[in-house]
Backbone atoms as SQL, in Angstrom:
CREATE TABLE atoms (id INTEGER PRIMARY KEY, chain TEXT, resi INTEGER, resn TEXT, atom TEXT, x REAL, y REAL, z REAL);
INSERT INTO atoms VALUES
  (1, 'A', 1, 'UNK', 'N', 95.060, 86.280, 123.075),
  (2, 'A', 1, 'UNK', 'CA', 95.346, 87.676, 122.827),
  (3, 'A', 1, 'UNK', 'C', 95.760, 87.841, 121.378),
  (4, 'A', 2, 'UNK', 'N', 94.945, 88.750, 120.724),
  (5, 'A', 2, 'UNK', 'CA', 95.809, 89.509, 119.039),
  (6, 'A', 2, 'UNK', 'C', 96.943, 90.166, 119.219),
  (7, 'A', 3, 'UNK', 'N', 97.908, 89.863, 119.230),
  (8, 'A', 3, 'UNK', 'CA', 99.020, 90.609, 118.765),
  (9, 'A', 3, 'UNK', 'C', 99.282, 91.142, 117.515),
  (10, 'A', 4, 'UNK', 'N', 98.953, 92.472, 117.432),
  (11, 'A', 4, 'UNK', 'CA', 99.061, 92.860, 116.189),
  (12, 'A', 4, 'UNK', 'C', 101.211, 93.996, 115.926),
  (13, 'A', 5, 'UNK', 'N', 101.396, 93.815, 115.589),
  (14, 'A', 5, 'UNK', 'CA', 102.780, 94.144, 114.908),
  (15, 'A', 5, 'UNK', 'C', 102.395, 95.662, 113.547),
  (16, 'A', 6, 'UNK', 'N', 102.516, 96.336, 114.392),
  (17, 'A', 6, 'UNK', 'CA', 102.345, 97.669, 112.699),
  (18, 'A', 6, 'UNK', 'C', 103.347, 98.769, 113.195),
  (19, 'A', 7, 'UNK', 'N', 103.548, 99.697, 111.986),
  (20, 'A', 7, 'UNK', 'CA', 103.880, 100.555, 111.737),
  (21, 'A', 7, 'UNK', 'C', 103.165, 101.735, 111.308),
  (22, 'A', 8, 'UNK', 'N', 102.821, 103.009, 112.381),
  (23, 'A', 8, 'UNK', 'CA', 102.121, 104.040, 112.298),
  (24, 'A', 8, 'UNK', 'C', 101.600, 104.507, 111.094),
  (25, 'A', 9, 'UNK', 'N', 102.826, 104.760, 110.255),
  (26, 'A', 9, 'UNK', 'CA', 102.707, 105.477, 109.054),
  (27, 'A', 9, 'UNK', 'C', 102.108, 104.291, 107.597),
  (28, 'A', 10, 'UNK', 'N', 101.698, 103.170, 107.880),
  (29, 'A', 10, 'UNK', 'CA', 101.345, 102.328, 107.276),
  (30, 'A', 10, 'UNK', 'C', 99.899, 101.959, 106.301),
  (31, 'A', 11, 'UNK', 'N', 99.685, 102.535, 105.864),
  (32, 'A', 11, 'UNK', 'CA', 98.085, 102.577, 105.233),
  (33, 'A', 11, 'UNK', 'C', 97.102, 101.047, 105.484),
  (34, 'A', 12, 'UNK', 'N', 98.117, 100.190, 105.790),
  (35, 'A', 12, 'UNK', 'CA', 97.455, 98.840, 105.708),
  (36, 'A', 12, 'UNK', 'C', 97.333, 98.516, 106.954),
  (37, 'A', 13, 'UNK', 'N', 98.454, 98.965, 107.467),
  (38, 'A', 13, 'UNK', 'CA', 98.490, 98.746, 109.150),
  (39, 'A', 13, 'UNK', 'C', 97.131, 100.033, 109.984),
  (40, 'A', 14, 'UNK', 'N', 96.749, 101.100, 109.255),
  (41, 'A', 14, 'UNK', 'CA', 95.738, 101.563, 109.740),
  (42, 'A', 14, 'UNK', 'C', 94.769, 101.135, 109.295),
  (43, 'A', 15, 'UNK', 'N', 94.700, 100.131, 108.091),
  (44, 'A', 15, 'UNK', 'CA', 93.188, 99.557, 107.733),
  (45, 'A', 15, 'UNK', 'C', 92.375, 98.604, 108.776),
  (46, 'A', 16, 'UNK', 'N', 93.913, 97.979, 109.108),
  (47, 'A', 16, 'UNK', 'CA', 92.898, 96.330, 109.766),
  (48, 'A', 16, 'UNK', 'C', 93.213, 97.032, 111.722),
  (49, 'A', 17, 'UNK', 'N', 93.896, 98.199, 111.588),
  (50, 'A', 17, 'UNK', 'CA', 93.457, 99.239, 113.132),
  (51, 'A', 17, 'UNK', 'C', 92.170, 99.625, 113.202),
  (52, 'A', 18, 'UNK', 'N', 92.097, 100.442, 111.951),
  (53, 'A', 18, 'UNK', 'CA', 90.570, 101.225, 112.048),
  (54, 'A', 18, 'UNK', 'C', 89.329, 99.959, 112.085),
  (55, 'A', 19, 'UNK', 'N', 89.207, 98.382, 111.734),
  (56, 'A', 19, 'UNK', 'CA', 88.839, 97.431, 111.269),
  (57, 'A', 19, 'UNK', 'C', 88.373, 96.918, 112.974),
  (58, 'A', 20, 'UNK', 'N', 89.504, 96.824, 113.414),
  (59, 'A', 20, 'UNK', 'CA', 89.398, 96.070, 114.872),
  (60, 'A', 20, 'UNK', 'C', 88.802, 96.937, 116.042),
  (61, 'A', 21, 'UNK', 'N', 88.961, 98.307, 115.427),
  (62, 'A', 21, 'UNK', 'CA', 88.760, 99.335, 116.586),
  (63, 'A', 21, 'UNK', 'C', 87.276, 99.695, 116.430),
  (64, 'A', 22, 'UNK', 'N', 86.763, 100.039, 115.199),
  (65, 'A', 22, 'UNK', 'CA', 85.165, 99.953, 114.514),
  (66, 'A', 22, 'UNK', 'C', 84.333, 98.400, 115.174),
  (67, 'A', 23, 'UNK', 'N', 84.865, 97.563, 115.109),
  (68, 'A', 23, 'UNK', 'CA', 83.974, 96.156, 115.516),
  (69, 'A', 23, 'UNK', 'C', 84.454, 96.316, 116.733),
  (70, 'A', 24, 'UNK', 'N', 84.801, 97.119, 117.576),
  (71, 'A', 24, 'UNK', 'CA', 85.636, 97.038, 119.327),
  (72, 'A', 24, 'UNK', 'C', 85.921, 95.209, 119.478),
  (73, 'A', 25, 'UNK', 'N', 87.141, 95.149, 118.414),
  (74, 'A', 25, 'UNK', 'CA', 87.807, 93.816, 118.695),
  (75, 'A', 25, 'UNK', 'C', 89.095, 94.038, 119.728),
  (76, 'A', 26, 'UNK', 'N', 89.311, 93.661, 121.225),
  (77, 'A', 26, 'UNK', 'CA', 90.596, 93.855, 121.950),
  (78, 'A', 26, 'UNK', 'C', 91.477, 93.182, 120.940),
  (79, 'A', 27, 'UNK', 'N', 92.810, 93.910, 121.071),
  (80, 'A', 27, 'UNK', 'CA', 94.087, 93.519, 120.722),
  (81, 'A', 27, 'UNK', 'C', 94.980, 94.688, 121.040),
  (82, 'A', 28, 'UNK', 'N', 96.249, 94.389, 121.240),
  (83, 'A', 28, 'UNK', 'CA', 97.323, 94.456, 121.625),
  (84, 'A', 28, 'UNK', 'C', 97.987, 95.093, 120.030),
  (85, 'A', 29, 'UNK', 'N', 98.289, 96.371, 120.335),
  (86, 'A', 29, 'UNK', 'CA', 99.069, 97.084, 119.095),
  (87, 'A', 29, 'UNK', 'C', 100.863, 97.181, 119.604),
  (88, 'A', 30, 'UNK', 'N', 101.395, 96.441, 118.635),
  (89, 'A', 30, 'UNK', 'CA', 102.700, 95.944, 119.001),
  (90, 'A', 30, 'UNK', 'C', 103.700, 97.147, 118.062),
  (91, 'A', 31, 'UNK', 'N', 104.188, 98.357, 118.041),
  (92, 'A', 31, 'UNK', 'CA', 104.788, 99.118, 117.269),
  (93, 'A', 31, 'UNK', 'C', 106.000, 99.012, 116.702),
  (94, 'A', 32, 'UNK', 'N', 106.689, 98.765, 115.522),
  (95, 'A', 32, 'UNK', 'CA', 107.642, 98.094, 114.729),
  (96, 'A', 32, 'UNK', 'C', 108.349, 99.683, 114.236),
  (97, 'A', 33, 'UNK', 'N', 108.437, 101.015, 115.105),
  (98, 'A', 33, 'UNK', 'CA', 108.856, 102.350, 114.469),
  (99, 'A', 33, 'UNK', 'C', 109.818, 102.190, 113.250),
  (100, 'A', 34, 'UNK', 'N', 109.903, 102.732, 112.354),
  (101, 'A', 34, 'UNK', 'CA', 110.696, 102.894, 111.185),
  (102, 'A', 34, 'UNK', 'C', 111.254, 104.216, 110.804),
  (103, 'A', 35, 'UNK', 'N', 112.206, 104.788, 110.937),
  (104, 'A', 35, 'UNK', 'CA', 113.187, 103.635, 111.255),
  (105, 'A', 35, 'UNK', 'C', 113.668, 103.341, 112.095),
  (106, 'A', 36, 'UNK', 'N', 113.809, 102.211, 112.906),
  (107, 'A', 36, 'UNK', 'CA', 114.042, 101.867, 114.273),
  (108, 'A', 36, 'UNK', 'C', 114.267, 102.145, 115.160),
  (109, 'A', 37, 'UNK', 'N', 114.183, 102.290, 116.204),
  (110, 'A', 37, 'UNK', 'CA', 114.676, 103.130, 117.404),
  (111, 'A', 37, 'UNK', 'C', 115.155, 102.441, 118.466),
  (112, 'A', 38, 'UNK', 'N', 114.221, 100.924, 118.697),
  (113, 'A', 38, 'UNK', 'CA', 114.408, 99.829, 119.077),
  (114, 'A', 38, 'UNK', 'C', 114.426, 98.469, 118.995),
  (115, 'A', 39, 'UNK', 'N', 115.395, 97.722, 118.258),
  (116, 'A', 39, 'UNK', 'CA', 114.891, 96.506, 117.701),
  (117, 'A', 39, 'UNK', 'C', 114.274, 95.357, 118.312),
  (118, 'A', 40, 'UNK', 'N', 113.933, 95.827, 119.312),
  (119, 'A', 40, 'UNK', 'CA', 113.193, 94.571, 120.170),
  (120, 'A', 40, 'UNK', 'C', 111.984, 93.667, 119.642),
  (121, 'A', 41, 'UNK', 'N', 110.875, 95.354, 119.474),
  (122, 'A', 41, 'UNK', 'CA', 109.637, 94.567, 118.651),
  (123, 'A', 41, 'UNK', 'C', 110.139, 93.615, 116.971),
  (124, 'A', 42, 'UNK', 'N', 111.012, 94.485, 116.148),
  (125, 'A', 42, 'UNK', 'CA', 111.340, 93.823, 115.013),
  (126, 'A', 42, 'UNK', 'C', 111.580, 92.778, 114.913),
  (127, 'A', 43, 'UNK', 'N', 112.903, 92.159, 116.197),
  (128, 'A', 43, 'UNK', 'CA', 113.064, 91.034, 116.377),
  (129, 'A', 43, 'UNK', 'C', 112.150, 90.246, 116.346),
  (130, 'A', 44, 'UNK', 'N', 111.201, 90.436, 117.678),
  (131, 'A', 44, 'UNK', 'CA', 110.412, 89.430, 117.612),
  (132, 'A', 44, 'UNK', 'C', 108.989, 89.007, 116.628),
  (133, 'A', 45, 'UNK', 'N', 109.128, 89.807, 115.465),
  (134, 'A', 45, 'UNK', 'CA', 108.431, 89.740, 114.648),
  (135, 'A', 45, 'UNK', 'C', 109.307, 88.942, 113.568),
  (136, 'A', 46, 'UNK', 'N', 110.172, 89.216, 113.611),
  (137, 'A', 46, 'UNK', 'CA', 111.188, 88.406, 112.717),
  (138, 'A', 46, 'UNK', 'C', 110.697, 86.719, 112.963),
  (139, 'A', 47, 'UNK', 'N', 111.208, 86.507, 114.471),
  (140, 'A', 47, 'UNK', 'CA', 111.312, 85.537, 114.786),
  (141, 'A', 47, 'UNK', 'C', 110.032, 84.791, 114.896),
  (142, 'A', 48, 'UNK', 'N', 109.267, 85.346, 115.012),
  (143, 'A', 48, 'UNK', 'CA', 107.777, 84.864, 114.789),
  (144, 'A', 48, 'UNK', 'C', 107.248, 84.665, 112.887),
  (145, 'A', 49, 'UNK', 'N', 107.366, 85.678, 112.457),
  (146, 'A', 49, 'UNK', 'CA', 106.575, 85.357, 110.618),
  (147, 'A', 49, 'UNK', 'C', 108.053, 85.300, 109.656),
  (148, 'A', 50, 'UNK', 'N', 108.938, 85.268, 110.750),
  (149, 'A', 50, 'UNK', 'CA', 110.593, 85.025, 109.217),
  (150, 'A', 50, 'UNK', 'C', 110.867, 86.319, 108.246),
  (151, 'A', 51, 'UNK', 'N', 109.683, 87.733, 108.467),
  (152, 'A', 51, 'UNK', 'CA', 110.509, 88.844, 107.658),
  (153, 'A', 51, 'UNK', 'C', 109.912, 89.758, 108.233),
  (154, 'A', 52, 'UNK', 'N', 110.266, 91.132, 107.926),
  (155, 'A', 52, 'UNK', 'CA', 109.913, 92.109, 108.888),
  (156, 'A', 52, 'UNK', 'C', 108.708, 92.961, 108.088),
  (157, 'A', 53, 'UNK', 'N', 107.834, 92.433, 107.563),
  (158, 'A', 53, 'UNK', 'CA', 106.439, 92.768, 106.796),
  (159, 'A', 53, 'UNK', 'C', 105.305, 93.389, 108.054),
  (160, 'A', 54, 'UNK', 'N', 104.639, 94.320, 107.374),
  (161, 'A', 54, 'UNK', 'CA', 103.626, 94.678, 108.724),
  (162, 'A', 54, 'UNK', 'C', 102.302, 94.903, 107.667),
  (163, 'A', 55, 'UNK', 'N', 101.236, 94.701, 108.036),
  (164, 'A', 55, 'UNK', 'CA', 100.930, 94.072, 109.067),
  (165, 'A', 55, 'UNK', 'C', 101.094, 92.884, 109.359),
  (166, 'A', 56, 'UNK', 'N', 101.268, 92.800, 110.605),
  (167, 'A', 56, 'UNK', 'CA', 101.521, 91.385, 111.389),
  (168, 'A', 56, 'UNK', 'C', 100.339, 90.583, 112.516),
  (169, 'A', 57, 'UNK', 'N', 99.793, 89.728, 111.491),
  (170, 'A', 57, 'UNK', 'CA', 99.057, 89.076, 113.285),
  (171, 'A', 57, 'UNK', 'C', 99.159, 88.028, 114.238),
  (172, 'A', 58, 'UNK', 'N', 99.050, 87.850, 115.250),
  (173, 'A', 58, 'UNK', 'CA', 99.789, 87.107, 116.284),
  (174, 'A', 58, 'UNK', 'C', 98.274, 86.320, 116.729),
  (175, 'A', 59, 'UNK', 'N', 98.042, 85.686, 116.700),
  (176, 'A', 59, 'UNK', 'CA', 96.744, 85.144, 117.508),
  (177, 'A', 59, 'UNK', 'C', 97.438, 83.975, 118.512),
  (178, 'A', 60, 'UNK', 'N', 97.528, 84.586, 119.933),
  (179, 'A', 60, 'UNK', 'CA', 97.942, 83.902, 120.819),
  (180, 'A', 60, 'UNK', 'C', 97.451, 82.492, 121.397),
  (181, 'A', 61, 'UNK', 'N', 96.385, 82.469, 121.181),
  (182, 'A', 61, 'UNK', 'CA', 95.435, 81.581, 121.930),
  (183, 'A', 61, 'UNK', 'C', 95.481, 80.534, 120.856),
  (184, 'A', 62, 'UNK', 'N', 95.662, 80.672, 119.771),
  (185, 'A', 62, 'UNK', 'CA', 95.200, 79.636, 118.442),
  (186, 'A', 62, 'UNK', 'C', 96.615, 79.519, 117.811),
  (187, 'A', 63, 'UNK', 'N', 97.757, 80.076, 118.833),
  (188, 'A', 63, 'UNK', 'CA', 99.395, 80.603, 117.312),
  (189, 'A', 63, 'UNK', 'C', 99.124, 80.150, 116.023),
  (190, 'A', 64, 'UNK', 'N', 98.210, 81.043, 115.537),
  (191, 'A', 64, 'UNK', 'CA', 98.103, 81.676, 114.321),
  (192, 'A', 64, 'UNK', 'C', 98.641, 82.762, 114.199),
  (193, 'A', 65, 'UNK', 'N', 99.656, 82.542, 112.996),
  (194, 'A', 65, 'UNK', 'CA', 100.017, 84.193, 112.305),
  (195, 'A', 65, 'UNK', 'C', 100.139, 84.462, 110.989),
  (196, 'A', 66, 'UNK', 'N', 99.657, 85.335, 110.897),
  (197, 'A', 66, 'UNK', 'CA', 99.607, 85.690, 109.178),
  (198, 'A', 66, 'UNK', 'C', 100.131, 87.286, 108.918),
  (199, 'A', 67, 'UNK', 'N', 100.546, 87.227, 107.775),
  (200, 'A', 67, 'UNK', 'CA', 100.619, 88.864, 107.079),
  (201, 'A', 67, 'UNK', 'C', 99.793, 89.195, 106.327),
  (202, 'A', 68, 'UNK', 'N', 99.103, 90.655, 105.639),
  (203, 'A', 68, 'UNK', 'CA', 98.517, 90.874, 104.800),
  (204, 'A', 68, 'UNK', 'C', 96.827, 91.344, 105.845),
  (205, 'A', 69, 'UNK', 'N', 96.589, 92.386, 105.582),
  (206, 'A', 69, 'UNK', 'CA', 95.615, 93.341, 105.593),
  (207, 'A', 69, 'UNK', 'C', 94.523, 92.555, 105.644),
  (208, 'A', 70, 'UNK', 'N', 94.013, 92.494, 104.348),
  (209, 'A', 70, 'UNK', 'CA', 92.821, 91.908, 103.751),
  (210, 'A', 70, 'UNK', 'C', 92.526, 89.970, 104.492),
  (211, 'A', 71, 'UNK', 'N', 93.768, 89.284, 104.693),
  (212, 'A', 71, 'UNK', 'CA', 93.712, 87.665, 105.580),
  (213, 'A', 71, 'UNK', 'C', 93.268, 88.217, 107.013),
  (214, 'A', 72, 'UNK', 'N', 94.257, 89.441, 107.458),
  (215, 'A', 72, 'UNK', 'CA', 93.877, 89.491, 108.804),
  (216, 'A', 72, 'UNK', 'C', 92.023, 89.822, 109.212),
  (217, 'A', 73, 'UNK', 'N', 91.936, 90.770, 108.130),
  (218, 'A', 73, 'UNK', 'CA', 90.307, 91.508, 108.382),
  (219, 'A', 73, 'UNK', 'C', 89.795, 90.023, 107.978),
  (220, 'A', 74, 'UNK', 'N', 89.617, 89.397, 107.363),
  (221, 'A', 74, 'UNK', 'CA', 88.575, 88.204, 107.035),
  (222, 'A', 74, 'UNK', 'C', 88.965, 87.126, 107.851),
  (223, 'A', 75, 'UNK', 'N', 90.602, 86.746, 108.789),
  (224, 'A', 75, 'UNK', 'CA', 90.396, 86.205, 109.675),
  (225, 'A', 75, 'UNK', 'C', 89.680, 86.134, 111.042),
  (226, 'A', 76, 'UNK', 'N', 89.922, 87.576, 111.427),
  (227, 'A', 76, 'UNK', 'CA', 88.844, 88.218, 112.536),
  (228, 'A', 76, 'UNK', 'C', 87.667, 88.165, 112.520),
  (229, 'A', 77, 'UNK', 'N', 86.571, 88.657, 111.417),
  (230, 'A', 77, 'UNK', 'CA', 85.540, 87.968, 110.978),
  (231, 'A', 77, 'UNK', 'C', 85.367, 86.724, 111.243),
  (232, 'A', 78, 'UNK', 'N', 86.006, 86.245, 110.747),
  (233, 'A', 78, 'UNK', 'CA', 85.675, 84.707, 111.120),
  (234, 'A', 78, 'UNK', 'C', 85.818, 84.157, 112.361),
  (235, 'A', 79, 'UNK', 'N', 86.697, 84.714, 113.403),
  (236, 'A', 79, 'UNK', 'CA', 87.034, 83.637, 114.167),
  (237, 'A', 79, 'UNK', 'C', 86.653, 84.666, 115.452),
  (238, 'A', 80, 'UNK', 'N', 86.478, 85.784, 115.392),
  (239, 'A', 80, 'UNK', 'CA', 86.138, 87.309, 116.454),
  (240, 'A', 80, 'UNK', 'C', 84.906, 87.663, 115.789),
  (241, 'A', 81, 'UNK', 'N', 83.684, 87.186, 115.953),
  (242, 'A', 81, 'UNK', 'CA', 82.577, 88.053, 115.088),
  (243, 'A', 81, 'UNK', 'C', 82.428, 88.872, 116.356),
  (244, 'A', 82, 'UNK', 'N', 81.768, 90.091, 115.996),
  (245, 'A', 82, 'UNK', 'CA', 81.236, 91.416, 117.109),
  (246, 'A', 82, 'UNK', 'C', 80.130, 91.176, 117.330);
């Protein structure tokens, strides 16, 4: 499963959305609201990549995770072709 970690209002976090949703890649949109409302998701984004940066990706099956827009879109490519 992709676990993806974003924040609505995020320009980067809607790039690699609009990215996954255009190639109909499944994943799991994990919401990090700002400013917080609930720290649950934050936490566990913390505790998973060590800072509270979004975008966030979670690749369950492979625990791979990375930050950054542009790694996530060229990881998917690579490893999710459509």
């Amino acid at each position: 499963m992709l676990n993806l970690y974003v924040i609505e209002q995020c320009p980067y976090c809607r790039k690699v959305r609009t990215f996954l949703d255009e190639n109909n890649v499944n994943y799991n949109p994990i919401l990090c609201p700002y400013p917080p409302e609930d720290q649950t998701n934050r936490e566990k984004l913390m505790e998973l990549g060590g800072k509270g940066q979004v975008p966030f990706l979670h690749d369950t099956e492979k625990d791979i995770t990375m930050y950054e827009s542009d790694a996530i879109i060229n990881y998917i490519k690579e490893n999710y072709p459509s």
